[in-house]
ROSE-178289 format. One line per 8 residues: number of its first residue (from 1); their letters; for each residue x, y, z of N, C-alpha, C. Coordinates in steps of 0.1 Angstrom, whole numbers, plus 5000, padded with zeros to 4 digits. Example, Ala and Ser with C-alpha at 12.3 -4.5 7.8 and 13.67 -1.06 7.14 Angstrom:
2
1) as) 5132/4943/5078/5123/4955/5078/5132/4967/5078 | 5128/4978/5071/5137/4989/5071/5129/5000/5079 .
***
This chain:
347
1) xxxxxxxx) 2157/9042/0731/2145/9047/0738/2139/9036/0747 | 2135/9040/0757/2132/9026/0766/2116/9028/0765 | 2115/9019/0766/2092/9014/0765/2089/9006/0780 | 2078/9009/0787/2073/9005/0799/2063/8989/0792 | 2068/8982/0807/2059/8974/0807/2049/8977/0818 | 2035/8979/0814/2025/8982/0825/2024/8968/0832 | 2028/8949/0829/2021/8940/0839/2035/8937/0843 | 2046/8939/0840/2059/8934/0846/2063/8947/0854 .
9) xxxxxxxx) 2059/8960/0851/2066/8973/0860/2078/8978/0853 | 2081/8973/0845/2098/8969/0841/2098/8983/0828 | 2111/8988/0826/2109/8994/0811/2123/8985/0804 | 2121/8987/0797/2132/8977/0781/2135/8985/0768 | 2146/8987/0767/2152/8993/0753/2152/8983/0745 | 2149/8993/0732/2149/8987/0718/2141/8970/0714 | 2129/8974/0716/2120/8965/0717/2111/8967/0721 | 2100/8962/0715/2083/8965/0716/2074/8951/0719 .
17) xxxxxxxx) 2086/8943/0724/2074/8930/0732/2080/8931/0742 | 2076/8928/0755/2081/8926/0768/2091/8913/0764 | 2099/8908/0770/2110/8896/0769/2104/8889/0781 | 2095/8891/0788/2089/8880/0796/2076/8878/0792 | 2063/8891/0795/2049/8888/0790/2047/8884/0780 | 2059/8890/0773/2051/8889/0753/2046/8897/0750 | 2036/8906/0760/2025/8922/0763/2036/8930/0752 | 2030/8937/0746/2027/8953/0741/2038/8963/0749 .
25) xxxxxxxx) 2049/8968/0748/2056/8979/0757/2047/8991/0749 | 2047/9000/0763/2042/9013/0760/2049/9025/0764 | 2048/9034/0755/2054/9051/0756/2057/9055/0765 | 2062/9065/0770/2060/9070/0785/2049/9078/0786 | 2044/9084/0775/2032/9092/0774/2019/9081/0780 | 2017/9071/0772/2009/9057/0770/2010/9051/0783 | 2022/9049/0789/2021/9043/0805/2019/9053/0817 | 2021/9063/0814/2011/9073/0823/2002/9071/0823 .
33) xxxxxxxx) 1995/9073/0810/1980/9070/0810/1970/9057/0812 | 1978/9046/0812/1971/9034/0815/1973/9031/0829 | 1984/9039/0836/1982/9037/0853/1974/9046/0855 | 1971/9060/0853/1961/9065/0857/1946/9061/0856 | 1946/9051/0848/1930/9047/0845/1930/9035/0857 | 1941/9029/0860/1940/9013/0867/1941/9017/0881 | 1929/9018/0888/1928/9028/0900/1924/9017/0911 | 1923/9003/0904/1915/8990/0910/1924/8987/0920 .
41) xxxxxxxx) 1923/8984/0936/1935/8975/0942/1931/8965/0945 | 1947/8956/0946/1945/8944/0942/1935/8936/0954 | 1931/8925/0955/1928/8920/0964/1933/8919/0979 | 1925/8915/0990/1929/8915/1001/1933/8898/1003 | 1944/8897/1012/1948/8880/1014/1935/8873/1017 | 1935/8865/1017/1922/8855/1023/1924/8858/1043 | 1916/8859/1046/1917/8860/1065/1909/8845/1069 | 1914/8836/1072/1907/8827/1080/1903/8832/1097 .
49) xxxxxxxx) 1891/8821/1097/1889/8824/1110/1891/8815/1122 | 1891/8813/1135/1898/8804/1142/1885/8789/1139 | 1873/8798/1139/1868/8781/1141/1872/8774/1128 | 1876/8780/1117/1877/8773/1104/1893/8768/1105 | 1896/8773/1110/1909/8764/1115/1908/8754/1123 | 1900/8755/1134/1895/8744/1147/1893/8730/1134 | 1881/8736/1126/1875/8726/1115/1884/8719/1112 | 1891/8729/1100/1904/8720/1092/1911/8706/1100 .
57) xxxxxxxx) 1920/8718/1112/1927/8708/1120/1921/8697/1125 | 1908/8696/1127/1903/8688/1137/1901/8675/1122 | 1896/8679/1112/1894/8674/1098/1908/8661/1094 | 1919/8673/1098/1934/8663/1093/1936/8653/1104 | 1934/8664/1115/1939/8649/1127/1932/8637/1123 | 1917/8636/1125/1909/8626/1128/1913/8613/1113 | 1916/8621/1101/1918/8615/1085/1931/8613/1087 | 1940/8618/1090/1956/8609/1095/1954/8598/1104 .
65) xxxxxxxx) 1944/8597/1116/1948/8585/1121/1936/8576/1118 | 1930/8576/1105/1925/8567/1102/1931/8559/1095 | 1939/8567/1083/1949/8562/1076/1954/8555/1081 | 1964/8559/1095/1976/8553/1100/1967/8542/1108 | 1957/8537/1113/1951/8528/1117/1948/8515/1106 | 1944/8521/1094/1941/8514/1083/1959/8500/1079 | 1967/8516/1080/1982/8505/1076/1988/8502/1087 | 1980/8502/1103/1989/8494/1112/1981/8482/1112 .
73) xxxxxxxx) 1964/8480/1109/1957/8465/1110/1965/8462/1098 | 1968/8470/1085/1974/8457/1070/1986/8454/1078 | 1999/8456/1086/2003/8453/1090/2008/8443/1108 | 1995/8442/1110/1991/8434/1115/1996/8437/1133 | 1995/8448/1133/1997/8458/1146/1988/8453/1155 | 1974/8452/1154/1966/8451/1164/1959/8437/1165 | 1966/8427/1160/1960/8415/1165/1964/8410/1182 | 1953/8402/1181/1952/8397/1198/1959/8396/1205 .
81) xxxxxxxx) 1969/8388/1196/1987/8385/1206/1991/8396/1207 | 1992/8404/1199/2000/8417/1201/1991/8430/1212 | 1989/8427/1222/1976/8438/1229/1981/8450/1228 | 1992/8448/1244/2002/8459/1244/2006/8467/1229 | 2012/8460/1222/2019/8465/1210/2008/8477/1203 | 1994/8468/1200/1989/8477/1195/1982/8490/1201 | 1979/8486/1218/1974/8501/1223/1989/8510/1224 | 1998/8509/1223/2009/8519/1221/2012/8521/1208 .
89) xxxxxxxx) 2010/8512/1200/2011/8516/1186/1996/8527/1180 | 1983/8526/1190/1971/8533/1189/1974/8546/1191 | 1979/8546/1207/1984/8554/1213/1995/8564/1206 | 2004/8561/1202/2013/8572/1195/2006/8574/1179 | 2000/8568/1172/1990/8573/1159/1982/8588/1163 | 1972/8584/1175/1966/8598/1183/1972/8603/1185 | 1988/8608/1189/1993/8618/1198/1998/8627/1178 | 2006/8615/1174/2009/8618/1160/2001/8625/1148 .
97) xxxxxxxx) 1988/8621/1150/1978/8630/1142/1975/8641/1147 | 1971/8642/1161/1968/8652/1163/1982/8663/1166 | 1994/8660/1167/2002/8670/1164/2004/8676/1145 | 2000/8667/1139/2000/8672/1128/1989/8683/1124 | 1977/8678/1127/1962/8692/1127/1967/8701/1134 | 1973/8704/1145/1976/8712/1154/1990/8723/1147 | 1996/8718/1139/2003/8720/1128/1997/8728/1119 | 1992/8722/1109/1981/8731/1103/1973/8741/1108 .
105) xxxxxxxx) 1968/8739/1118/1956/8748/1131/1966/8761/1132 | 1977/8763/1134/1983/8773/1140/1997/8784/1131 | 1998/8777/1115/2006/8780/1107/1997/8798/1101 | 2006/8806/1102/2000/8818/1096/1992/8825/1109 | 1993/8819/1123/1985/8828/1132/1997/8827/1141 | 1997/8844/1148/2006/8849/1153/2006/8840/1170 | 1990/8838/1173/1990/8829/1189/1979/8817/1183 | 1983/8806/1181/1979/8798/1179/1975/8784/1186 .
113) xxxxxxxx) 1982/8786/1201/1984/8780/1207/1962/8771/1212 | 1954/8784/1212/1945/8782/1220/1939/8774/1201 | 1942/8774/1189/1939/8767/1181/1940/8753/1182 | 1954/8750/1187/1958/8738/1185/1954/8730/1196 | 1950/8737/1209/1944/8728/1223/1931/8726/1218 | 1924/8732/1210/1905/8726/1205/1909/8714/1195 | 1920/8713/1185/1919/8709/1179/1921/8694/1181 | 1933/8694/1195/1932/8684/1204/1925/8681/1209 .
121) xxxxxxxx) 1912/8685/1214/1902/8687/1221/1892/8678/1217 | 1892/8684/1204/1878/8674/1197/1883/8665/1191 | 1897/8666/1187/1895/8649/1180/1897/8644/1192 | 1905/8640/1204/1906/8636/1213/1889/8631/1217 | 1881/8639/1218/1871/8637/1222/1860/8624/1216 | 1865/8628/1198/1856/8621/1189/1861/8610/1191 | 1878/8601/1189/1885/8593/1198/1877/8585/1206 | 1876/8591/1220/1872/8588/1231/1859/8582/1229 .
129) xxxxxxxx) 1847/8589/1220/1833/8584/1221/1833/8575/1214 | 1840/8574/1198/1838/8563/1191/1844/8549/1198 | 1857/8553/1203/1861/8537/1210/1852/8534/1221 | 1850/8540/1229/1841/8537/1244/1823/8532/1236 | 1821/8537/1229/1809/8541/1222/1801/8523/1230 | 1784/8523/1235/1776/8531/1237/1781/8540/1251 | 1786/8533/1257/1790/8538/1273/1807/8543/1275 | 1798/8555/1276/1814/8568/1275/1823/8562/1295 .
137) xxxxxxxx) 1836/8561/1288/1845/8558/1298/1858/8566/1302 | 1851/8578/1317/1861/8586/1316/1870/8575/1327 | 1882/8573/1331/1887/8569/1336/1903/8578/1336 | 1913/8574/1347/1921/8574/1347/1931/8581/1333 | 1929/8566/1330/1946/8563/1317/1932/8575/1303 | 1922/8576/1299/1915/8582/1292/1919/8598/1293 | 1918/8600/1305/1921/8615/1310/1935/8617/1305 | 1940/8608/1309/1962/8613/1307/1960/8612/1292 .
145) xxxxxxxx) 1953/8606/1284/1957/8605/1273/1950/8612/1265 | 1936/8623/1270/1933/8632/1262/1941/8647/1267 | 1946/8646/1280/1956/8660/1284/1966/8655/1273 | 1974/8651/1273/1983/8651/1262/1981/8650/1250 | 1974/8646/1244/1971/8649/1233/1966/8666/1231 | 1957/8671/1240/1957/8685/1235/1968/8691/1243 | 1977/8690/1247/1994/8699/1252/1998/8698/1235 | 1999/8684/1230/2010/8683/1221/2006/8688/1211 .
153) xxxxxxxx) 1990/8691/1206/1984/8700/1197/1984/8712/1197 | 1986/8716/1212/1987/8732/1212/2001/8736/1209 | 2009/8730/1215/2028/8730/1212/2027/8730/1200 | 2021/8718/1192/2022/8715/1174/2018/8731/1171 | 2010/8738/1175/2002/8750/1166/2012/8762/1169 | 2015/8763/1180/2030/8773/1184/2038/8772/1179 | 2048/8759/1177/2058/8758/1166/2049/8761/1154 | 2042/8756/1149/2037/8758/1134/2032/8776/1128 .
161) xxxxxxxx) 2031/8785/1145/2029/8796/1143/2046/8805/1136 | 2051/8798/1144/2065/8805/1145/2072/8800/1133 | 2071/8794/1125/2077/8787/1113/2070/8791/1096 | 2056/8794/1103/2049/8801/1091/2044/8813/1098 | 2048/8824/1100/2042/8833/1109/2029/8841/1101 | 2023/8849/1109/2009/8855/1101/2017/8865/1096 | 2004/8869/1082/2009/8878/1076/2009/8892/1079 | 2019/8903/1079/2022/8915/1088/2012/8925/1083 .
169) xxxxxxxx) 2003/8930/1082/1994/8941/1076/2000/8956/1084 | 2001/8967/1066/2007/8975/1077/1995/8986/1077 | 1999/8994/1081/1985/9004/1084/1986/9011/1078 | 1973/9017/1073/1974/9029/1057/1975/9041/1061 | 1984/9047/1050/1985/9060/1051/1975/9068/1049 | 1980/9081/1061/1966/9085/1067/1974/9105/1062 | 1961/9109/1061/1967/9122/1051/1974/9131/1064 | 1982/9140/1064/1990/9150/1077/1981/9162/1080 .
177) xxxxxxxx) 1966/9163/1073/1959/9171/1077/1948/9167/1084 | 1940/9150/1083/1935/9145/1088/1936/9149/1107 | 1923/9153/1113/1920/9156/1125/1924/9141/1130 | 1931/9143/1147/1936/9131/1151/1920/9125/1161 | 1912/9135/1160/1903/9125/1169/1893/9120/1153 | 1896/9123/1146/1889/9113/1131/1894/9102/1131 | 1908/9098/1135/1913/9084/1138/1905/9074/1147 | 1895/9078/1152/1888/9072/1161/1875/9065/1151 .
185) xxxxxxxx) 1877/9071/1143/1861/9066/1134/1867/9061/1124 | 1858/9048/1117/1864/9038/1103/1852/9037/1100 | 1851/9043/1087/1841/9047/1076/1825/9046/1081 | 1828/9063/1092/1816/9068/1100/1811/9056/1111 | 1813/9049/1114/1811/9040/1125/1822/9039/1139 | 1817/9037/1151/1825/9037/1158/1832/9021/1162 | 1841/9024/1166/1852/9016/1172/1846/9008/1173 | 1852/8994/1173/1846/8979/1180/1857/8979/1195 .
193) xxxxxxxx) 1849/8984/1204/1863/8982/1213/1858/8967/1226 | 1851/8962/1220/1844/8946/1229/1859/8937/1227 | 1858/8930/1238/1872/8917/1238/1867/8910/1234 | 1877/8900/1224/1874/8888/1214/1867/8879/1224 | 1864/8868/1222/1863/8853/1227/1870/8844/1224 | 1875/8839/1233/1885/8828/1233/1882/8815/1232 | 1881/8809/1224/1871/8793/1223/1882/8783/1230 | 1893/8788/1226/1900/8777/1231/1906/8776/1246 .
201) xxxxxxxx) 1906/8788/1251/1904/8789/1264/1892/8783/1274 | 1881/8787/1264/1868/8785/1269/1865/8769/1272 | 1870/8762/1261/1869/8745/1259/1882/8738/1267 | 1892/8745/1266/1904/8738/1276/1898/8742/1292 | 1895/8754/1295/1883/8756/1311/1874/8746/1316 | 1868/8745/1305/1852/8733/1303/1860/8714/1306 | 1874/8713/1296/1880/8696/1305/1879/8697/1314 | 1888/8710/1317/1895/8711/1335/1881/8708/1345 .
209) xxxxxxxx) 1871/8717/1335/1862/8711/1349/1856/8702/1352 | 1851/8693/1342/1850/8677/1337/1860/8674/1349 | 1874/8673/1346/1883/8665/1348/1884/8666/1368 | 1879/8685/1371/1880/8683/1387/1870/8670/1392 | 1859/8677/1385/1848/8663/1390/1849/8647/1394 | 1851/8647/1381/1855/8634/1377/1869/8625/1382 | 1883/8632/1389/1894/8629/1397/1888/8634/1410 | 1880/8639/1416/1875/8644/1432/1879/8632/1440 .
217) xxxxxxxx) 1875/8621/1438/1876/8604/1446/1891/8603/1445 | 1896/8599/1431/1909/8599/1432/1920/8607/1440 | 1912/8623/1438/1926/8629/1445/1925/8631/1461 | 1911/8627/1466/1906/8623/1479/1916/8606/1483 | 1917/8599/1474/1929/8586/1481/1945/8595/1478 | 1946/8602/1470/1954/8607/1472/1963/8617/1483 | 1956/8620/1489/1956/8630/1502/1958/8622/1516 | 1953/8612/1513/1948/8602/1524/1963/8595/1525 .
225) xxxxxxxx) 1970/8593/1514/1981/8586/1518/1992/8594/1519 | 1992/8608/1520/1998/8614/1533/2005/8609/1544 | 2016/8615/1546/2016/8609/1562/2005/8614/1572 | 2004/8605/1585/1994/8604/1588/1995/8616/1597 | 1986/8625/1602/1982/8638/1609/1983/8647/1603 | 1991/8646/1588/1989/8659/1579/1975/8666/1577 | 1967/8661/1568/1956/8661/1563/1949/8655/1570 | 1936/8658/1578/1926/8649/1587/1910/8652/1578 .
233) xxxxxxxx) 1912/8640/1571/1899/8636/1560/1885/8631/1568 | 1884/8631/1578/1875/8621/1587/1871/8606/1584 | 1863/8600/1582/1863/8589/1582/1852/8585/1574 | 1845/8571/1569/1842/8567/1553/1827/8575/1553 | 1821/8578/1564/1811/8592/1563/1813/8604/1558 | 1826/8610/1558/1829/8620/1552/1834/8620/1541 | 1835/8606/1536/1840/8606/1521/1832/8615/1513 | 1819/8619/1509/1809/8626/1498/1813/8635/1502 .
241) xxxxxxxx) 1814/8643/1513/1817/8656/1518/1831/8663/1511 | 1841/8653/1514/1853/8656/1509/1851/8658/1501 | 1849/8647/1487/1846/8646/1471/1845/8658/1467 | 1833/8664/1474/1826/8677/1473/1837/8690/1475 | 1840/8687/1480/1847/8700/1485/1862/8701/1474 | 1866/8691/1470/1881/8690/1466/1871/8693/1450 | 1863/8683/1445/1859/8689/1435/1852/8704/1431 | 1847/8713/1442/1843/8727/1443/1856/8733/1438 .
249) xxxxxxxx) 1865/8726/1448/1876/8737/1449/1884/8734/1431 | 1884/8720/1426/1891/8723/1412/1881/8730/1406 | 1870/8728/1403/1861/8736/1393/1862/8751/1393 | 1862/8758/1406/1868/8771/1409/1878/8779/1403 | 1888/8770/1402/1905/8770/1402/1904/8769/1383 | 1898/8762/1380/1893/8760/1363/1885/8772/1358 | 1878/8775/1363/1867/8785/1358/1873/8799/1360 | 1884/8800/1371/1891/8817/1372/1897/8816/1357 .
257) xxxxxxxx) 1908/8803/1353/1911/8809/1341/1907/8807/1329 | 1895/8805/1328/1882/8806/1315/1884/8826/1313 | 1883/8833/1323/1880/8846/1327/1895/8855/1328 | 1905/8848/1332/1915/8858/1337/1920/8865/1322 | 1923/8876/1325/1930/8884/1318/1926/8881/1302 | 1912/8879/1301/1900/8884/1290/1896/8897/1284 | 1894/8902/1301/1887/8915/1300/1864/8912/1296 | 1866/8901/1295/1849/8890/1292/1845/8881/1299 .
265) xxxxxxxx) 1852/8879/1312/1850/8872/1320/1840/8863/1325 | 1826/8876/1319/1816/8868/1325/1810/8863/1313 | 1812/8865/1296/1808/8859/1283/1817/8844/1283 | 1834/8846/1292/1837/8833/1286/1830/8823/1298 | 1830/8831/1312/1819/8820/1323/1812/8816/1314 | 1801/8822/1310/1788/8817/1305/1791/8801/1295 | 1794/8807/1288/1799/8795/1274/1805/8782/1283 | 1810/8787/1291/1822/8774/1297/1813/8767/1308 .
273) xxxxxxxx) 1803/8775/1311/1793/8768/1320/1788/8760/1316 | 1779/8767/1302/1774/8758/1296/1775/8740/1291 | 1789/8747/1279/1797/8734/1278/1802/8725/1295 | 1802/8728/1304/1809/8721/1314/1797/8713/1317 | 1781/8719/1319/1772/8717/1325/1765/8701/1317 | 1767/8702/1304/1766/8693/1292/1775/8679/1290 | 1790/8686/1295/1801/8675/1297/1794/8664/1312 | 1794/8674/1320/1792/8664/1335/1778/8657/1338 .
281) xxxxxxxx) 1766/8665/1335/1756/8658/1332/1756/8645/1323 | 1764/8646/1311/1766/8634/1300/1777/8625/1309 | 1786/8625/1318/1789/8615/1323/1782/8611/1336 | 1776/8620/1345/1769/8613/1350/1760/8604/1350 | 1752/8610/1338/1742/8599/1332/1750/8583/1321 | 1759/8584/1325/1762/8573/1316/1770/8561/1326 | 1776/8570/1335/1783/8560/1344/1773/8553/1355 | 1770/8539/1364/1767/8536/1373/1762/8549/1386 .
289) xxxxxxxx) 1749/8544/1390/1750/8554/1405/1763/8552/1417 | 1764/8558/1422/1772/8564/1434/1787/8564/1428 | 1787/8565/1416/1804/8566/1407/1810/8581/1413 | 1804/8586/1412/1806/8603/1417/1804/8609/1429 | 1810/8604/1437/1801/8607/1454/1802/8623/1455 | 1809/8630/1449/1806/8648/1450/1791/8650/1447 | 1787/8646/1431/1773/8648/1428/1767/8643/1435 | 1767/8631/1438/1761/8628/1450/1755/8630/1459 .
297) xxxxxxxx) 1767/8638/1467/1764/8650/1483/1757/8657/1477 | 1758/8662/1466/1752/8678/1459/1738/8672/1461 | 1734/8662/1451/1718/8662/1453/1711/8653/1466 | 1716/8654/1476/1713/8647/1488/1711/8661/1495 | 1720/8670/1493/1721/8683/1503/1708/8692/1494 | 1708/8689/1480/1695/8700/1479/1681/8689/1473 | 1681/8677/1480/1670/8668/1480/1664/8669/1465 | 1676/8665/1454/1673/8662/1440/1670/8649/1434 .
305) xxxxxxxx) 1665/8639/1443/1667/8624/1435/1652/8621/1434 | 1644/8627/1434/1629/8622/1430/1632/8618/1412 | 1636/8624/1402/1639/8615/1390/1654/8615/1385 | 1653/8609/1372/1667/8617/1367/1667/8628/1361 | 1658/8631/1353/1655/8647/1346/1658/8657/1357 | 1654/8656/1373/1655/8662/1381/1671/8665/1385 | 1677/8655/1388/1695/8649/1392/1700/8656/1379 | 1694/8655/1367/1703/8664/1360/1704/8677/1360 .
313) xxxxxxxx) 1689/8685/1357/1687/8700/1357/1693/8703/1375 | 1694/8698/1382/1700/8698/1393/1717/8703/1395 | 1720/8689/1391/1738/8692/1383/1742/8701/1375 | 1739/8704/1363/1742/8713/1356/1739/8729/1355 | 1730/8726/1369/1722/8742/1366/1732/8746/1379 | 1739/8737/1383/1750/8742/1395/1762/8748/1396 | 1762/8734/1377/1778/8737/1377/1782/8749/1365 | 1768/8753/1357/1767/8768/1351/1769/8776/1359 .
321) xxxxxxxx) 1762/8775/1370/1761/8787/1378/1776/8788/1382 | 1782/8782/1390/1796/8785/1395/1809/8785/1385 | 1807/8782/1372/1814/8785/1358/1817/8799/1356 | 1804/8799/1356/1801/8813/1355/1805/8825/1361 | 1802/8826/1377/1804/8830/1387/1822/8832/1386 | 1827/8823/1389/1840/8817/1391/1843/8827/1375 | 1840/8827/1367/1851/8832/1354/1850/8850/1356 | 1840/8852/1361/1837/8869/1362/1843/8874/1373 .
329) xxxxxxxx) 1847/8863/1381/1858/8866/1391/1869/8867/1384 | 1876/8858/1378/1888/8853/1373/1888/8872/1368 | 1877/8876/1358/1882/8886/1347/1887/8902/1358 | 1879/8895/1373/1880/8912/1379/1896/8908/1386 | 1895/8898/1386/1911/8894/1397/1923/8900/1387 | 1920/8896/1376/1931/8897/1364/1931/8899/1356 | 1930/8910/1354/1923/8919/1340/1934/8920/1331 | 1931/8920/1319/1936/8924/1308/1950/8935/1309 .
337) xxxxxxxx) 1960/8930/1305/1969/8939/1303/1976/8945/1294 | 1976/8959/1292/1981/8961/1278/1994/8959/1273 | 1995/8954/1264/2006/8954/1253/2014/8966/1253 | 2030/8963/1260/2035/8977/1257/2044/8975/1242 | 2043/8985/1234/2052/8988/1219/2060/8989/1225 | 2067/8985/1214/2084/8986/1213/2086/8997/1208 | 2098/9006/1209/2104/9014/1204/2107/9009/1194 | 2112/9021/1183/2124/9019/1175/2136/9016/1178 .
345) xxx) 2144/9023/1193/2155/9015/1195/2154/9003/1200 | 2143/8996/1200/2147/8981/1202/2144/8969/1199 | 2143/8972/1184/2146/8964/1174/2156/8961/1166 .
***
């Protein structure tokens, strides 16, 4: 006679302890009746959320390269003689931690990508403030080395998506007499049919437009050395004008894809305005006057230099506005497109 185990599932001949639990086997009369009483289902998986992943990852990056900073000074990596050695030995620690958070950031999520570029993002950032710290130094070699660091974080979170993928939820069985417009309602409430927010789109938008600002001069000598009659820049009077114009046009070109193919174009503007408006104000106030000749033109053309409180609410209330502007564009240019299913034959 075989006896059920109700915690293994299992039934076993000639014997009345399970051979794994040790549990009680029961009747078949007796295991009917203790599944019909056990009506409980089991738990749901844990769901993280993106910012608690942003957290984590941002958590490991920043605590791996403290570590690895800790055993490159016992090792004597960053002494004086060694300059070089140790800003490339700095240098690959940052890129190295942060692909590892970015790792973590993106394991178990199907698109993880826009995980692993915040997570590059902020530590990169925290990075940046603590070394430069009191006077923030966007420069050049600073910029190349926080774009790569959030590429290699968002790549780290992609691979790490694909290697631990999320878990597949399938959809519950629904009774065959059930009305098909009742599929539209979940427990009497209607649909959430609003588009997510994308933080990590929203914060990789917000560098880009830091970064137009902030390269406007540079990519103005860059243009310049052109051959000559290509490009006609005018002359060192037109310099702030240019600035202006080459930085309009990146901030633009940034803020369409805060918005494109959202379907929220004007919720992710807003945010990315914000944050952009907070980034450029904070380096303008930190760097020397006439560092920025775009801003510059800007508040010469709308007669903003009576203080600084003024030069700021000035800047920022410009560069929200056109964030903004610019992303609700982006969302009508290039709207959202649906996902086509797959068949069955083609899988």
């Amino acid at each position: 006679m075989y006896l059920f185990c109700a915690k293994c599932q299992t039934q076993f001949p000639a014997t009345s302890r399970c051979p794994r639990c040790s549990s009680r086997l029961l009747a078949p009369g007796e295991a009917a009746e203790s599944l019909s009483v056990a009506t409980a289902l089991p738990p749901k998986p844990l769901q993280t959320t993106m910012f608690g992943r942003i957290f984590v990852g941002s958590i490991i990056a920043l605590g791996l390269h403290m570590a690895l900073r800790e055993w490159g000074g016992a090792l004597g990596m960053f002494d004086e003689s060694l300059s070089a050695t140790g800003y490339v030995a700095g240098f690959l620690m940052r890129v190295g931690a942060a692909l590892v958070g970015g790792l973590f950031a993106g394991a178990g999520r199907s698109q993880g990508f826009s995980c692993g570029a915040s997570v590059g993002l902020l530590s990169g950032l925290s990075w940046l403030v603590i070394d430069s710290y009191p006077i923030l130094q966007l420069d050049a070699l600073n910029i190349g080395l926080m774009i790569t660091i959030v590429s290699v974080a968002g790549c780290a979170a992609s691979i790490g998506g694909r290697i631990w993928p999320a878990i597949v939820e399938l959809p519950e069985i629904e009774s065959p007499r059930r009305s098909s417009l009742m599929k539209l309602v979940v427990d009497g409430k209607k649909p959430n049919l609003s588009y997510p927010t994308r933080m990590g789109r929203v914060l990789v938008s917000s560098l880009a437009v830091l970064i137009a600002v902030i390269a406007s001069d540079g990519m103005r000598e860059v243009l310049k050395r052109l051959p000559a009659g290509l490009i006609h820049l005018g002359g060192p009077s037109a310099i702030p004008k240019v600035d202006f114009e080459i930085a309009l046009f990146g901030v633009a070109l940034a803020s369409l894809l805060a918005g494109a193919g959202t379907g929220a174009g004007l919720r992710h503007g807003a945010i990315a305005g914000l944050i952009s408006a907070l980034a450029v104000g904070t380096a303008f106030a930190q760097r020397p006057p006439d560092t920025f000749p775009a801003l510059e033109f800007l508040l010469d053309h709308l007669e903003a230099r009576e203080s600084t409180t003024q030069s700021l609410f000035t800047i920022g209330s410009c560069v929200a506005l056109t964030v903004t502007i610019a992303g609700w564009v982006g969302s009508q240019l290039f709207p959202p497109l649906k996902q086509k299913r797959r068949r069955k034959s083609d899988y």
